[in-house]
N, C-alpha and C positions, 0 to 999 in steps of 0.2 A: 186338819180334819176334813176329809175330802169329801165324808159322805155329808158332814154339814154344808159344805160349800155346793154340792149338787141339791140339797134341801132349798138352798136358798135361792136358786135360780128354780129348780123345778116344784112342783107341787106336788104332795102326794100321788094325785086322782095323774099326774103327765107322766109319773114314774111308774104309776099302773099301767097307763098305754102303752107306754117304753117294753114294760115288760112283755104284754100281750102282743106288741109290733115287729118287737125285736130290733127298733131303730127309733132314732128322736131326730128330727131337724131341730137346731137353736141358731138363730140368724145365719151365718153362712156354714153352719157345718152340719153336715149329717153324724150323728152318735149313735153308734151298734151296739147292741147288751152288752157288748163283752166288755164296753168302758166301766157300764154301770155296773156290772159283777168284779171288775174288778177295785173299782172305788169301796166297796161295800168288804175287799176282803184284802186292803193295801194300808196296814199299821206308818203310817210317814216319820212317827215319834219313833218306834223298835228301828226303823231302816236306819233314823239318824243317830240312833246310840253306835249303830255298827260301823259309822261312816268317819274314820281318822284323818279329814282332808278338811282344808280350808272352804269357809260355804260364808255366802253372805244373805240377810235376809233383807230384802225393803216392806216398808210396810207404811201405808199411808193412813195417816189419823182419821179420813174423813172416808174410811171403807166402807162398806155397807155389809159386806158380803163375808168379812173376815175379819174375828175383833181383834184387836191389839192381844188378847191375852194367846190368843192362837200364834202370833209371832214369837210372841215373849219364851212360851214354851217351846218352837223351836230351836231358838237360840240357845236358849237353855240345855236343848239335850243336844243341841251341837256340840263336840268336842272342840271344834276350832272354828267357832262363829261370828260375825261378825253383827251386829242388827245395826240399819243404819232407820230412821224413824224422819216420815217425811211430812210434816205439819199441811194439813190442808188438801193435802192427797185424798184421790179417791181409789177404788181395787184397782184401774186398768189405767193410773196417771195419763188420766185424759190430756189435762191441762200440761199446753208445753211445756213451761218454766218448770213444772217437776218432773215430767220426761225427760226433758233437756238434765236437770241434778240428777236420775236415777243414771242414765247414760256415761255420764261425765264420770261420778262416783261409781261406777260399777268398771268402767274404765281406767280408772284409779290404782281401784280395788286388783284390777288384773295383773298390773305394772306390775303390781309392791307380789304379786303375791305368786305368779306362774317364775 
């Protein structure tokens, strides 16, 4: 859910300025409308109904930003998905030791599967 995930980092009243600026700085990036219009008009569930290929998801318990049922429903409409569920994890696996498992297993994940 892309436009919840822009809610949860922006506020309303910074997606008003976005609009009226036509740009956002957010720590090191600059964000042009055209991210926000298209977050606003990009279904991610319909893309992955249409998408017949191996996909995996990680998703950390201790997210702030993205709940587990947002994963869960990915995997779900993934035809060929895999959800691997990282106890303790935060959105951007700050902490090594689960950077280090998402890395390993996504490496894994590649072996067995390209």
């Amino acid at each position: 859910r892309l436009d919840e995930l822009v809610r949860s980092y922006f506020s309303e009243e910074e997606q008003a300025r976005w609009r009226r600026e036509k740009t956002i700085n957010y720590e090191y990036l600059e964000l042009d409308i055209d991210f926000l219009n298209d977050v606003s008009n990009h279904d991610v569930l319909a893309s992955l109904k249409k998408k017949d290929i191996p996909m995996i998801f990680f998703h950390g318990m201790d997210d702030k930003r993205s709940p587990f049922e947002n994963a869960r429903e990915f995997y779900n409409y993934a035809r060929q998905g895999t959800l691997e569920i990282v106890e303790d994890a935060d959105h951007s696996f700050t902490n090594s030791k689960h950077r280090e498992y998402l890395f390993e297993t996504l490496g894994e994940w590649l072996a067995r599967t390209l």
